[in-house]
C-alpha positions as CSV (number, residue, x, y, z in Angstrom):
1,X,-38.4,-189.7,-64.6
2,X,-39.5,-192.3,-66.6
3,X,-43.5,-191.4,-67.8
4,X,-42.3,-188.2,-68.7
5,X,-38.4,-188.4,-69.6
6,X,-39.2,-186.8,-73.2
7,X,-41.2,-183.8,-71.5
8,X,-38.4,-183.5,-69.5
9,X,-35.9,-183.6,-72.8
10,X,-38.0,-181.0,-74.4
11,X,-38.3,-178.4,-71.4
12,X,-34.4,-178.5,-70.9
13,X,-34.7,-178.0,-75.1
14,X,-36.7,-174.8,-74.2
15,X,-34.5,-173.6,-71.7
16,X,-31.6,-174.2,-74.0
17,X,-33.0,-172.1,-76.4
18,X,-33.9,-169.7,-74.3
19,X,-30.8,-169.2,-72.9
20,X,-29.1,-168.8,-75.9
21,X,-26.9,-172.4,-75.6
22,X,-28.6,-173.8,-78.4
23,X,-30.5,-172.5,-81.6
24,X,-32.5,-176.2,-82.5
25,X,-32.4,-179.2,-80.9
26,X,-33.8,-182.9,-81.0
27,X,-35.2,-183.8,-77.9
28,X,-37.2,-187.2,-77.3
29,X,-36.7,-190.8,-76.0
30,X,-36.0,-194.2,-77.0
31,X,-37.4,-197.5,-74.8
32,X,-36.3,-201.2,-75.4
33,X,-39.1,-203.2,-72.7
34,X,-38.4,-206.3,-75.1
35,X,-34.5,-206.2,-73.3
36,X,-34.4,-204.7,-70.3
37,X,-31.4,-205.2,-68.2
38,X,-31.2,-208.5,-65.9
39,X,-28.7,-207.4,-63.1
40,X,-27.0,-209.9,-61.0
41,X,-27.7,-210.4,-57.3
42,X,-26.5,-207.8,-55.0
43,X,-24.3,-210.7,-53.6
44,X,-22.9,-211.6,-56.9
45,X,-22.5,-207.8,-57.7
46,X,-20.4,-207.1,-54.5
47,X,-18.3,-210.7,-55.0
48,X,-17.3,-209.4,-58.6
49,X,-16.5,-205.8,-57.2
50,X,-14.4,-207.7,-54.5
51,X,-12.8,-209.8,-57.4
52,X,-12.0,-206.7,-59.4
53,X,-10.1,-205.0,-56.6
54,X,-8.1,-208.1,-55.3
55,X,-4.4,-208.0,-55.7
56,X,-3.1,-211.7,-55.2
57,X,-4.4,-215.0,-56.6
58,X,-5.1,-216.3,-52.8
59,X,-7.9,-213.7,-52.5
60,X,-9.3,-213.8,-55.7
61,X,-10.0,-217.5,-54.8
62,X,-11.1,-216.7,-51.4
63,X,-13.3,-214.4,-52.9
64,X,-14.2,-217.5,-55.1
65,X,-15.0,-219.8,-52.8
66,X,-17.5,-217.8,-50.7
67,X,-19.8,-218.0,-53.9
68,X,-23.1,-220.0,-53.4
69,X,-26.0,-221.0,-56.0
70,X,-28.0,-218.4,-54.8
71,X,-25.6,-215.9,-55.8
72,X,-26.4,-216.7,-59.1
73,X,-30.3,-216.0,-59.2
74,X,-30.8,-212.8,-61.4
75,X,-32.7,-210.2,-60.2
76,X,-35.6,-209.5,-62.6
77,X,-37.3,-205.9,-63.6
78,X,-39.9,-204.8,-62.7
79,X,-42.1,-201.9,-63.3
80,X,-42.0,-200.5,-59.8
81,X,-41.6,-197.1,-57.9
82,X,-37.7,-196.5,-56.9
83,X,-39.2,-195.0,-53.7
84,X,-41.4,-197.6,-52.5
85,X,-40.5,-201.0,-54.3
86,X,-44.3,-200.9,-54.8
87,X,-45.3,-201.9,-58.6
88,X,-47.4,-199.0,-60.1
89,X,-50.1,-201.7,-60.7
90,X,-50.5,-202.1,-57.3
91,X,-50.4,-198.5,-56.7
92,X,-53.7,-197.9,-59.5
93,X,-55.4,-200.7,-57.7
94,X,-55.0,-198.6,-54.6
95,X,-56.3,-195.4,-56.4
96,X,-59.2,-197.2,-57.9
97,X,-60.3,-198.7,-54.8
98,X,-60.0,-195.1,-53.2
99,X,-62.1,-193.2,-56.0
100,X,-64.1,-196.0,-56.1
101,X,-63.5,-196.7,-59.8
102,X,-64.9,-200.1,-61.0
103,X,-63.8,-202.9,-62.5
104,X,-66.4,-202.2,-65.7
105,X,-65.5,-198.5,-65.9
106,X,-62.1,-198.8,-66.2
107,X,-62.8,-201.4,-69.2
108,X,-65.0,-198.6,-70.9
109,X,-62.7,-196.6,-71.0
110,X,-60.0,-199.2,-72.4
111,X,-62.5,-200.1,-75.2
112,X,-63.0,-196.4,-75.4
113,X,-59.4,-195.9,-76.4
114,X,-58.9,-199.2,-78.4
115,X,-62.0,-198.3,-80.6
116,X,-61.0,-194.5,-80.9
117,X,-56.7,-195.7,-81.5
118,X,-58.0,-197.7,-84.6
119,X,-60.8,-195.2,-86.0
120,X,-57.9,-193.4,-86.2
121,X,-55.3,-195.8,-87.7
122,X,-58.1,-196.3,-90.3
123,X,-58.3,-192.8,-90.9
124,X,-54.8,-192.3,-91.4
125,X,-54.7,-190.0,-88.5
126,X,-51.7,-191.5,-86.9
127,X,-49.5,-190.4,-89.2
128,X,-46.5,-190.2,-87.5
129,X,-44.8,-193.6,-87.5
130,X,-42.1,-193.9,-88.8
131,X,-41.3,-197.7,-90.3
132,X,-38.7,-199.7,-88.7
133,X,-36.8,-202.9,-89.7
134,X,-36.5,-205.3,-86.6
135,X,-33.4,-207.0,-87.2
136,X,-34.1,-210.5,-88.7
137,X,-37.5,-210.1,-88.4
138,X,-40.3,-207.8,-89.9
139,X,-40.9,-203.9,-90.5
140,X,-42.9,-201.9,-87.9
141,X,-45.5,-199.9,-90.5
142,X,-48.0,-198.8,-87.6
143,X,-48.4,-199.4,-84.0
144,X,-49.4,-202.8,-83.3
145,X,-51.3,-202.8,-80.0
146,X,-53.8,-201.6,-80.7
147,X,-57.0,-204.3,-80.3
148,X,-60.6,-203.6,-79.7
149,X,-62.3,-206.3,-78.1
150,X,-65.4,-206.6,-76.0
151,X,-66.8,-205.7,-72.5
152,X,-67.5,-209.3,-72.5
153,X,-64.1,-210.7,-73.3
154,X,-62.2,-208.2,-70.8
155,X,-64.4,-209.0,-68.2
156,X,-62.9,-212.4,-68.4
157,X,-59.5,-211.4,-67.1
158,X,-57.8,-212.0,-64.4
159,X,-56.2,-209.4,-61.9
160,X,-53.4,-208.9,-62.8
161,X,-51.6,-207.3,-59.6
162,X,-53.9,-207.9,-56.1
163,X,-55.7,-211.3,-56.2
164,X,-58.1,-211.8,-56.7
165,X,-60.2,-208.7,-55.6
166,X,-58.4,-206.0,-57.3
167,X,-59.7,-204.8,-60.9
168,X,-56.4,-203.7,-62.7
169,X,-56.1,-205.9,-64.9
170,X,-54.1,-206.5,-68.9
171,X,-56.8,-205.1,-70.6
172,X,-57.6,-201.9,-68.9
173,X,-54.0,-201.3,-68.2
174,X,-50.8,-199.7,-70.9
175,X,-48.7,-202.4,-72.3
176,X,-45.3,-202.7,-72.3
177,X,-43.5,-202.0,-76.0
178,X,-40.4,-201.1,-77.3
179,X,-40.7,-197.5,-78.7
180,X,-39.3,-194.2,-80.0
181,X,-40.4,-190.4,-80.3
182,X,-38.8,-187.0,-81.5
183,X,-39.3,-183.7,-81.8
184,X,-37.6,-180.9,-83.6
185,X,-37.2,-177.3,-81.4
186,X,-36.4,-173.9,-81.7
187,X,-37.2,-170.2,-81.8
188,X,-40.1,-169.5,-84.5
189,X,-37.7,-166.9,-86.1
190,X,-35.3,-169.8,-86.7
191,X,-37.7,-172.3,-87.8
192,X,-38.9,-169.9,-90.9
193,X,-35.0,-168.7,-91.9
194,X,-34.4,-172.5,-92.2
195,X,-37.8,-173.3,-94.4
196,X,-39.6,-175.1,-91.9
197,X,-43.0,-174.7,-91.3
198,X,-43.9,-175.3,-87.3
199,X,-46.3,-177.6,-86.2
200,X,-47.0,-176.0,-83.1
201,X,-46.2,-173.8,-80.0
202,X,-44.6,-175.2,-76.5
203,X,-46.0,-172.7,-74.5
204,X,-46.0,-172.7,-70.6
205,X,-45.3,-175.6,-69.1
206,X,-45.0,-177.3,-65.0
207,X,-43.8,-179.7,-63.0
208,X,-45.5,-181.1,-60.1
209,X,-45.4,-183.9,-57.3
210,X,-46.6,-185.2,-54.3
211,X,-46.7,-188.6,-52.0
212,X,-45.1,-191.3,-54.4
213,X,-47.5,-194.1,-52.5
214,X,-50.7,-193.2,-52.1
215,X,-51.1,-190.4,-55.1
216,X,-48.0,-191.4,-57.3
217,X,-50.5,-191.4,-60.7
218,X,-52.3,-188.6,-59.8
219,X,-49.7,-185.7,-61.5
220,X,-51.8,-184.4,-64.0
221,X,-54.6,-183.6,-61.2
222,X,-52.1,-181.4,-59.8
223,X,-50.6,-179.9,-63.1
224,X,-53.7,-179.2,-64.7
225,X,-54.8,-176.7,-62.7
226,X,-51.4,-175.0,-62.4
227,X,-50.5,-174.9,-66.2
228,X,-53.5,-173.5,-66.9
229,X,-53.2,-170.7,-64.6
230,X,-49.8,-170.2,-65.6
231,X,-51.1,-169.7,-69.1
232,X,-53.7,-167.1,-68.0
233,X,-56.2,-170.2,-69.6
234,X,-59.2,-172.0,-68.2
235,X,-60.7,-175.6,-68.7
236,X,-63.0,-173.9,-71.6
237,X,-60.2,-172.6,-73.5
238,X,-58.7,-176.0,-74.7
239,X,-59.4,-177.6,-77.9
240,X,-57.5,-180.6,-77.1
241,X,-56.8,-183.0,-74.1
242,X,-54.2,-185.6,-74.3
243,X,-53.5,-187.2,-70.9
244,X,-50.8,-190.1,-70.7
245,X,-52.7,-193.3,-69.8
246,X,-50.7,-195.1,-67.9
247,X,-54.1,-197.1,-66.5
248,X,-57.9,-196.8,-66.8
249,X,-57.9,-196.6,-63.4
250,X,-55.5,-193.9,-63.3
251,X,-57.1,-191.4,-65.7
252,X,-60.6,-191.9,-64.2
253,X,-59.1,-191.2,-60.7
254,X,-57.5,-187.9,-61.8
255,X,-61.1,-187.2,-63.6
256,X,-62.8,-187.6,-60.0
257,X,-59.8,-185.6,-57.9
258,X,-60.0,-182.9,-60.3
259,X,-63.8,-182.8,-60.2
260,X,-63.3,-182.9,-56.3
261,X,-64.1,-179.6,-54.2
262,X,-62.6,-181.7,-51.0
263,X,-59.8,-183.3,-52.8
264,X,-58.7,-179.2,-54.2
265,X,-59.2,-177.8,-50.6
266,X,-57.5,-180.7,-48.6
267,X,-54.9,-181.9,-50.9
268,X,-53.8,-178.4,-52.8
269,X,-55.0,-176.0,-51.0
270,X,-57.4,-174.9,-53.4
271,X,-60.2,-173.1,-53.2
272,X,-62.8,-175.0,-55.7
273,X,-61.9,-178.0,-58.6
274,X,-60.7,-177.4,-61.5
275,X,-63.0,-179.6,-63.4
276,X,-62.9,-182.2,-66.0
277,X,-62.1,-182.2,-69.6
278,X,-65.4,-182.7,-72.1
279,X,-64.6,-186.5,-73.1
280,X,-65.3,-185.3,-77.2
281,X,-62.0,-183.4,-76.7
282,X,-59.9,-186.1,-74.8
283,X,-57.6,-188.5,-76.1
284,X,-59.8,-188.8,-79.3
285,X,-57.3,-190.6,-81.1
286,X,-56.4,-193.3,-78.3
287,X,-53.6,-192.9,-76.0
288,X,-51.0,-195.0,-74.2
289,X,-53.7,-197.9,-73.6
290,X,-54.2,-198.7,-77.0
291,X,-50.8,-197.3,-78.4
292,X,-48.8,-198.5,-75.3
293,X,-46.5,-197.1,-73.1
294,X,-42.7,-197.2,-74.2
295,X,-41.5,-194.9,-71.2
296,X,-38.7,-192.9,-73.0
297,X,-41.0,-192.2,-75.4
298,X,-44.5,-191.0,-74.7
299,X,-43.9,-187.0,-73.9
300,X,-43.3,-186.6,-77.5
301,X,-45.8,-189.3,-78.9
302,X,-48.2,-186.9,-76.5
303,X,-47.1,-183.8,-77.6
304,X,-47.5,-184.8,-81.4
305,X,-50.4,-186.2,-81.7
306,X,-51.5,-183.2,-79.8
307,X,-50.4,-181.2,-82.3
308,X,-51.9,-182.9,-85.0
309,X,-55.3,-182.9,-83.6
310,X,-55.4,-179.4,-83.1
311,X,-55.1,-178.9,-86.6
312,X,-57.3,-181.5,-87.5
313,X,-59.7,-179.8,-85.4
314,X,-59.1,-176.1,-86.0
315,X,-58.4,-175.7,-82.5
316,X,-56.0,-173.3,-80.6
317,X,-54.9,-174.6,-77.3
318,X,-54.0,-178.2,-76.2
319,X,-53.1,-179.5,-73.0
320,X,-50.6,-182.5,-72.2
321,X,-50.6,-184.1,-69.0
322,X,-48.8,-187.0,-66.9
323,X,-47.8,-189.0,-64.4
324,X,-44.6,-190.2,-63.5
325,X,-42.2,-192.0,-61.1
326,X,-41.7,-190.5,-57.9
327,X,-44.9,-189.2,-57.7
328,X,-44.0,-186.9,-60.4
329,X,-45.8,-184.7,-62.8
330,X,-46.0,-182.8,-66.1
331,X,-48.4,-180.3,-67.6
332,X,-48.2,-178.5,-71.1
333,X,-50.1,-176.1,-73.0
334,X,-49.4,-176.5,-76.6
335,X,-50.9,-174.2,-79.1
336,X,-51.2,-175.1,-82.8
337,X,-49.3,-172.8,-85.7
338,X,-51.1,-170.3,-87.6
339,X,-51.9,-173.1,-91.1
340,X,-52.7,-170.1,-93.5
């Protein structure tokens, strides 16, 4: 599921608990983008298969001799949808040109979370990193992608996916980064007879999806209004927002279908929009643009920080939403722990 592989982890968690299976359990996710996987060519793959099941030395170097150069020619990863061999880069491009998202907004709102990720870092808000010792190298104290620049220097990028008229480009759009999240579940009853003090509630929680071409970012339009009615909740009863940014174009292209009365009637068979979040509540402490994007990892990362910021805040309700691959979504209401 890839965007949201931890939400996934810690629904099953629920359900575990739920059921009775399991009294706590760790759920979360763990990406290595710095060594990926390089497969060999589907040719090569199917020689070595061959090889493996051969029985005499004549066809093993029959098998042998059929190999050519090109066999040898790795096949690189890539950050593309299974379903469509289209790179989710292209598919935000797509999305921005349809809500007709520019080039300049987008970079607003990466500045916006740069400048907001490192008010935060400075404020020692982002607690929750954990230091780590690369092997022969340096320790990881804090998250190190985070980099406000200028309107003026982004503009100067190149795209980075449709040249030269698209306006994705690798300042408006989540990095790549190796990365790790975890949380610790169970019943409240449990939590206290072991000494913990929660953090927070997993309350209701949905999974959504839709056409994995044209609307594959667009999940937490649909979840949204779905979790919230699930929850017996409206827009105005959320302290906190914290949507997964996979682009800039991508969270201001759920922003417009969820203000859309068209896009609710035609595309979920809504009656009116649900509406937009009020931008002092969302992502106030950056988000996967500024933080990056390790996919394993970000449902937790999500859920945490919004967690944290509902007790910074004094709030109540928080809602977590993201896209995924497959034209998959997620959508949670997380409600903070009584602090007295």
């Amino acid at each position: 599921m890839a965007c949201i592989s931890s939400n996934q982890a810690m629904t099953t968690a629920i359900g575990l608990i739920a059921s009775g299976q399991c009294e706590t359990v760790i759920a979360g996710g763990v990406e290595f983008m710095s060594d990926v996987p390089i497969r060999h060519s589907r040719k090569m793959r199917k020689t070595l298969l061959s090889l493996n099941r051969a029985k005499t030395i004549g066809q093993r170097l029959s098998l042998l001799g059929k190999i050519r150069p090109d066999f040898f020619a790795p096949e690189l990863p890539a950050v593309a949808e299974f379903s469509t061999s289209e790179s989710m880069g292209h598919s935000a491009d797509r999305l921005a040109a349809a809500f007709g998202i520019s080039r300049a907004e987008q970079d607003e709102f990466a500045l916006r979370s740069h400048t907001l990720a490192k008010k935060a870092e400075n404020e020692k808000l982002l607690k929750d990193v954990i230091p780590f010792k690369v092997p022969g190298r340096h320790t990881v104290t804090k998250d190190n992608g985070i980099r406000p620049s200028s309107i003026e220097q982004m503009a100067t990028l190149k795209p980075a996916f449709i040249k030269p008229h698209g306006t994705i480009t690798a300042a408006n759009a989540s990095f790549l980064t190796d990365g790790a999240s975890a949380v610790l579940i169970m019943s409240e009853e449990k939590a206290l007879a072991m000494g913990y003090k929660p953090l927070a509630y997993l309350r209701n929680f949905v999974y959504v999806s839709q056409d994995p071409k044209d609307q594959l970012l667009l999940g937490p339009a649909y979840a949204t209004p779905r979790v919230l009615e699930k929850a017996g909740l409206t827009l105005e009863d959320i302290d906190v927002f914290e949507f997964h940014e996979a682009f800039a174009a991508q969270i201001l292209s759920n922003m417009k279908a969820m203000d859309s009365d068209w896009f609710a009637k035609t595309y979920m068979g809504r009656k009116s929009r649900v509406g937009v979040p009020e931008m002092d509540k969302f992502n106030c402490w950056g988000g996967s643009l500024s933080l990056g994007h390790p996919f394993g990892a970000t449902g937790c990362r999500l859920v945490t920080t919004a967690a944290h910021r509902l007790i910074k805040a004094g709030g109540q309700y928080a809602l977590v939403a993201a896209c995924a691959a497959g034209g998959q979504g997620h959508g949670m209401i997380v409600e903070t722990y009584p602090q007295k």
